[in-house]
C-alpha positions as CSV (number, residue, x, y, z in Angstrom):
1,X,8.9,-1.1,-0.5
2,X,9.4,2.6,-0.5
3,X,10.5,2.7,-4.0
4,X,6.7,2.1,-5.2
5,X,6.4,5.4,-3.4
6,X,9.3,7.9,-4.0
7,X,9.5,6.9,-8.1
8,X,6.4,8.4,-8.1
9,X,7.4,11.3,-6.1
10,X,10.3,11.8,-8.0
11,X,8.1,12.1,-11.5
12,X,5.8,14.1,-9.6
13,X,8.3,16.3,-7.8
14,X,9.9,17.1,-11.2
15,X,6.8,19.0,-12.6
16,X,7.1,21.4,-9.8
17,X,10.7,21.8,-9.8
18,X,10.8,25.7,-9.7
19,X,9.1,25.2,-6.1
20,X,11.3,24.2,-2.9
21,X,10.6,20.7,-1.7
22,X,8.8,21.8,1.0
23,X,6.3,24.2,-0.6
24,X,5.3,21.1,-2.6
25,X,4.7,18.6,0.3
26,X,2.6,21.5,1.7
27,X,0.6,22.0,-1.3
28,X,0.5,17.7,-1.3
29,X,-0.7,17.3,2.2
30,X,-3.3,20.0,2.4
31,X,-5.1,18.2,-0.6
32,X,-4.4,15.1,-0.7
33,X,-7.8,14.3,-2.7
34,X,-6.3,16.1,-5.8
35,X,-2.8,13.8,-6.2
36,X,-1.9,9.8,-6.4
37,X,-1.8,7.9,-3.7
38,X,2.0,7.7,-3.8
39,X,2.8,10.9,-4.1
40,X,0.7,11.9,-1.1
41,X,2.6,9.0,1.0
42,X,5.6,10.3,0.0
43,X,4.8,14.1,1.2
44,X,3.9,12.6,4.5
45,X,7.2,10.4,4.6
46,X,9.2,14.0,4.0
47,X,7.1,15.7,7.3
48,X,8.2,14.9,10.5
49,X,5.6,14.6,13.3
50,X,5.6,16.9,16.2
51,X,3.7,14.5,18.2
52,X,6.1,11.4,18.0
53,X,9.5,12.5,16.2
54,X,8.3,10.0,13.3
55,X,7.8,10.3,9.8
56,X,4.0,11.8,9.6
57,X,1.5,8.9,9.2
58,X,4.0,6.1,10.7
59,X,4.4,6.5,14.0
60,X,3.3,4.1,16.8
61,X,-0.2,3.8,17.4
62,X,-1.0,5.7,20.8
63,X,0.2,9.2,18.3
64,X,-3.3,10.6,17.5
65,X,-1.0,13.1,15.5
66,X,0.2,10.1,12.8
67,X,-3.3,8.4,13.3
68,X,-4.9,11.9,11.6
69,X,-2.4,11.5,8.8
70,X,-2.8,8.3,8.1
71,X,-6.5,8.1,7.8
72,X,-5.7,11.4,5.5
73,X,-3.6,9.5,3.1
74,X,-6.6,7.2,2.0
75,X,-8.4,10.5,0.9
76,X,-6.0,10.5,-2.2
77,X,-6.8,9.5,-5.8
78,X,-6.4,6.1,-6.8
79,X,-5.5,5.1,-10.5
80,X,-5.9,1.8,-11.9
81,X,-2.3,0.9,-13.4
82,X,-2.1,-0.1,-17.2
83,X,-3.0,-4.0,-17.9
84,X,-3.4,-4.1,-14.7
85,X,-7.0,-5.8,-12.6
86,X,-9.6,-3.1,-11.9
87,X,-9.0,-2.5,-8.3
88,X,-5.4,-3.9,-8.1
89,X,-4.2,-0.3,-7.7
90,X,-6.6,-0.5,-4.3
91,X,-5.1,-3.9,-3.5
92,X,-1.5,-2.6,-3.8
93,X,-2.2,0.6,-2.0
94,X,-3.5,-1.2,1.3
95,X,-0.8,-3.5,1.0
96,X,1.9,-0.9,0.7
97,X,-0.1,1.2,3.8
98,X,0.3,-2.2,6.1
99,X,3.5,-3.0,5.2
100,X,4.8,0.8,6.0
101,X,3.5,0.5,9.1
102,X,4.3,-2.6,10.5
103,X,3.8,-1.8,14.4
104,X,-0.5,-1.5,13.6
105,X,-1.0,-5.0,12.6
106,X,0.0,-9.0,13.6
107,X,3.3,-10.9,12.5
108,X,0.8,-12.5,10.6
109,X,-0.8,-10.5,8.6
110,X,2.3,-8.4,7.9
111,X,4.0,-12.0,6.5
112,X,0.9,-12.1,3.9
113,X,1.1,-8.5,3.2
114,X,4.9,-8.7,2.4
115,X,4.5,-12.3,0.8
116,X,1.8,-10.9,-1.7
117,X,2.7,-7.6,-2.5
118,X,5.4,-8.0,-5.5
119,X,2.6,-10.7,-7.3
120,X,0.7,-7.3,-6.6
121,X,2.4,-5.2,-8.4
122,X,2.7,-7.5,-11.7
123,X,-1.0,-7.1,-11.5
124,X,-2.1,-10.5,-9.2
125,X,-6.0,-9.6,-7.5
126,X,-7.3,-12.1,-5.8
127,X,-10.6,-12.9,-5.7
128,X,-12.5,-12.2,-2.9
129,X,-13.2,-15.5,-1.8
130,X,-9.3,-16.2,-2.3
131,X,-8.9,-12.6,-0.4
132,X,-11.6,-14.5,2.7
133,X,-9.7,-17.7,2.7
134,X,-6.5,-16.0,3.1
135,X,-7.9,-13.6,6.1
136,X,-9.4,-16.5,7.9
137,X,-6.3,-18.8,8.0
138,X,-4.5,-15.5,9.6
139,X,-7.1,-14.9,12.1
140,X,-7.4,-18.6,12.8
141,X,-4.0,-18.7,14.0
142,X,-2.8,-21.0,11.1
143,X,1.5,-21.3,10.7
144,X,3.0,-19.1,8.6
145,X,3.9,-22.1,6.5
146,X,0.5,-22.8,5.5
147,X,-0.4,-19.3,4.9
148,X,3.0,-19.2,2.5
149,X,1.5,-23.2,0.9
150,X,-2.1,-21.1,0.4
151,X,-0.7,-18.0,-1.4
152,X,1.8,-20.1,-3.7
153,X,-1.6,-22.0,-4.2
154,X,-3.0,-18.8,-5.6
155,X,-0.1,-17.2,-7.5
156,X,0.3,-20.9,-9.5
157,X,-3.2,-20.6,-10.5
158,X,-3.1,-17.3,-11.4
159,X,-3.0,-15.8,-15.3
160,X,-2.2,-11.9,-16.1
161,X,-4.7,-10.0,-17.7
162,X,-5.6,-10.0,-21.1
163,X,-4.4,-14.4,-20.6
164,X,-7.2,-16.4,-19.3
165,X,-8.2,-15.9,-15.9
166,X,-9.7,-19.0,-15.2
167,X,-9.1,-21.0,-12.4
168,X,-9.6,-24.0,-11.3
């Protein structure tokens, strides 16, 4: 999971290579509305909060601190990926945000999250109706088998883009 974060870091971190690592996750974090998404999650990941002893932006969720950064990290610039579905990027970046910080959410949803996020990254977007259907078998308590049954339904039914995208 933290690989779809620190490649990007590591491309971004070697345009600025004549700066010291920190100087860079300072200039990263103070605006984070100027860089990617991942590169800003990985400037938090190389901070360590004062409040909690975490890395910034994952620490339990009493630590107003991490709270602050988090929220921060979702003022960052968000690109749609190559061939990929407009909004995917979105998709995979809430995905990857749950999944880092697996203490703020149910078993539940985090089993979904994890489940879907590599179709995700090849570019599967549900729709929203799919997205609703999902949400309301975790909130209605439904097993984690049949949450697992409904997104295999979904990812057999699903085409790339630029294939057809009907479904039945």
């Amino acid at each position: 999971m933290d690989d779809v974060v620190e490649e990007e870091w590591l491309r971004f971190r070697a345009e600025w290579a004549a700066e010291s690592e920190a100087e860079v996750v300072g200039l990263v974090v103070a605006e984070p509305d100027r860089h990617d998404w991942r590169v800003v999650d990985a400037a938090l990941d190389r901070i360590t909060c004062d409040e909690c002893g975490d890395r910034l932006s994952r620490g339990p969720m009493d630590c107003a601190a991490c709270n602050l950064a988090h929220g921060f990290r979702y003022a960052a610039v968000e690109t749609d990926r190559p061939g990929a579905s407009p909004l995917n990027e979105h998709a995979v970046r809430v995905n990857v945000s749950v999944v880092r910080r697996p203490q703020m959410t149910s078993a539940q949803e985090l089993l979904v999250r994890r489940v879907l996020l590599p179709a995700l990254l090849v570019g599967f977007l549900p729709t929203t109706a799919e997205a609703q259907r999902v949400s309301a078998l975790v909130k209605g308590g439904a097993t984690p088998d049949r949450v697992v049954e409904l997104i295999d339904e979904l990812l057999r039914t699903w085409r790339p883009a630029g294939r057809s995208t009907a479904r039945p």
